[in-house]
C-alpha positions as a printed Julia matrix, in Angstrom:
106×3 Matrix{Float64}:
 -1.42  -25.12   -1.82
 -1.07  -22.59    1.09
  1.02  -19.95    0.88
  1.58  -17.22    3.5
  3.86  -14.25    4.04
  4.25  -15.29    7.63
  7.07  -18.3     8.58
  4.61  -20.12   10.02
  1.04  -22.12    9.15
 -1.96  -22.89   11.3
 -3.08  -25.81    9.32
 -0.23  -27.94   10.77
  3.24  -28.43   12.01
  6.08  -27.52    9.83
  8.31  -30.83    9.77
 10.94  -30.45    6.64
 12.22  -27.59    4.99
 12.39  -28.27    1.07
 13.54  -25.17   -0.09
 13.34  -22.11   -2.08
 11.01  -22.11   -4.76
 10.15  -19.4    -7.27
  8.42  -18.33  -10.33
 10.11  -15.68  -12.74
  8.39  -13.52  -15.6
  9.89  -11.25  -17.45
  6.59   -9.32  -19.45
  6.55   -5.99  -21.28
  3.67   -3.79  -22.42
  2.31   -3.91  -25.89
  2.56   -1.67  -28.4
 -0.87    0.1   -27.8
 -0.64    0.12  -24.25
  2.49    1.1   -23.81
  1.35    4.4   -26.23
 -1.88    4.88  -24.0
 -0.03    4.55  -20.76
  2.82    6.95  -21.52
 -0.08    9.53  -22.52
 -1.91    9.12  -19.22
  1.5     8.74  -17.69
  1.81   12.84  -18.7
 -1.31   13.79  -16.83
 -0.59   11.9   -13.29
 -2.82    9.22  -11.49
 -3.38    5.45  -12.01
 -2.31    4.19  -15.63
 -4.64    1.35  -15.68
 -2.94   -0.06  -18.63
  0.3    -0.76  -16.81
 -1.69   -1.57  -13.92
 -2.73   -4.66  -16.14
  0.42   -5.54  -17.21
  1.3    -5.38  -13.49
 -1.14   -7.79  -12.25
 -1.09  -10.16  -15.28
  3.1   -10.44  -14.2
  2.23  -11.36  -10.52
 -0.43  -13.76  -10.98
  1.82  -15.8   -13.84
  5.33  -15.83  -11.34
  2.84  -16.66   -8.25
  0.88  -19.88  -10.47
  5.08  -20.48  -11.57
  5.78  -20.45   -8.07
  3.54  -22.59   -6.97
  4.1   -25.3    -9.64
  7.92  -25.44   -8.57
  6.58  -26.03   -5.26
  4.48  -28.92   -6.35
  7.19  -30.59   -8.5
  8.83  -30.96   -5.34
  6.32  -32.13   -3.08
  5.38  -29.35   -1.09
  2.42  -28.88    1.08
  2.9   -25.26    1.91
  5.03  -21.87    1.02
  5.57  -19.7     3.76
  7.88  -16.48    3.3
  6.12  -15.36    0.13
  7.25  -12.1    -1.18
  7.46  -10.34   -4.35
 10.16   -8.7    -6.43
 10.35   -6.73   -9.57
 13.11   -5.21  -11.6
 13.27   -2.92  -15.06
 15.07   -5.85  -16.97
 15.29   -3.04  -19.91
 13.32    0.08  -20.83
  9.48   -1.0   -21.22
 10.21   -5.06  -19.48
 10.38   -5.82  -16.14
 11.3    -8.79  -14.26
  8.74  -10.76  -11.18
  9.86  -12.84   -9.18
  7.41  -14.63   -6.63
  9.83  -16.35   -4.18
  8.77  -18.34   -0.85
 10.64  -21.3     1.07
  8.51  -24.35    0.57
  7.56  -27.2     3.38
  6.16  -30.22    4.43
  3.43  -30.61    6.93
  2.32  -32.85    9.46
 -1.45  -32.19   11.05
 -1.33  -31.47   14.77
């Protein structure tokens, strides 16, 4: 599946739009790293433990994303972006959104 930020793809002609698709987590940290974090949150810097959490979020909406995209028949995404929200204290929200498309080779 290619997926791009831009609103257009080099492999081939965009010939039907199909839509928005997305993928939506909602994750929280654990227990222990939530503790660890908050600690290192006190001194400043990178909390690598959050950091984790982060990327673990964006890589499950993006796969999410791109299934939705497949269940309807997409060859490509383009628009990809990213959006997160506190959903409460300690969860936040992902959202991996894009508009997916058909395309024809040129």
């Amino acid at each position: 599946m290619i997926v791009t930020t831009g609103n257009e793809v080099e492999m081939g002609k965009i010939v039907q739009y199909l839509g928005i698709v997305r993928g939506i987590v909602v994750r929280a940290t654990s227990i222990g790293a939530g503790f660890i974090g908050g600690l290192k949150a006190l001194g400043g810097g990178n909390i690598e433990e959050w950091t984790r959490v982060c990327e673990a979020a964006r890589q499950e909406a993006f796969a999410r994303m791109i299934q939705h995209a497949q269940e309807i028949g997409a060859d490509a995404i383009i628009g990809m972006r990213y959006d997160a929200t506190e959903f409460t204290q300690g969860a936040t929200e992902v959202l991996a959104y894009g508009t997916a498309v058909k395309l024809t080779n040129k």
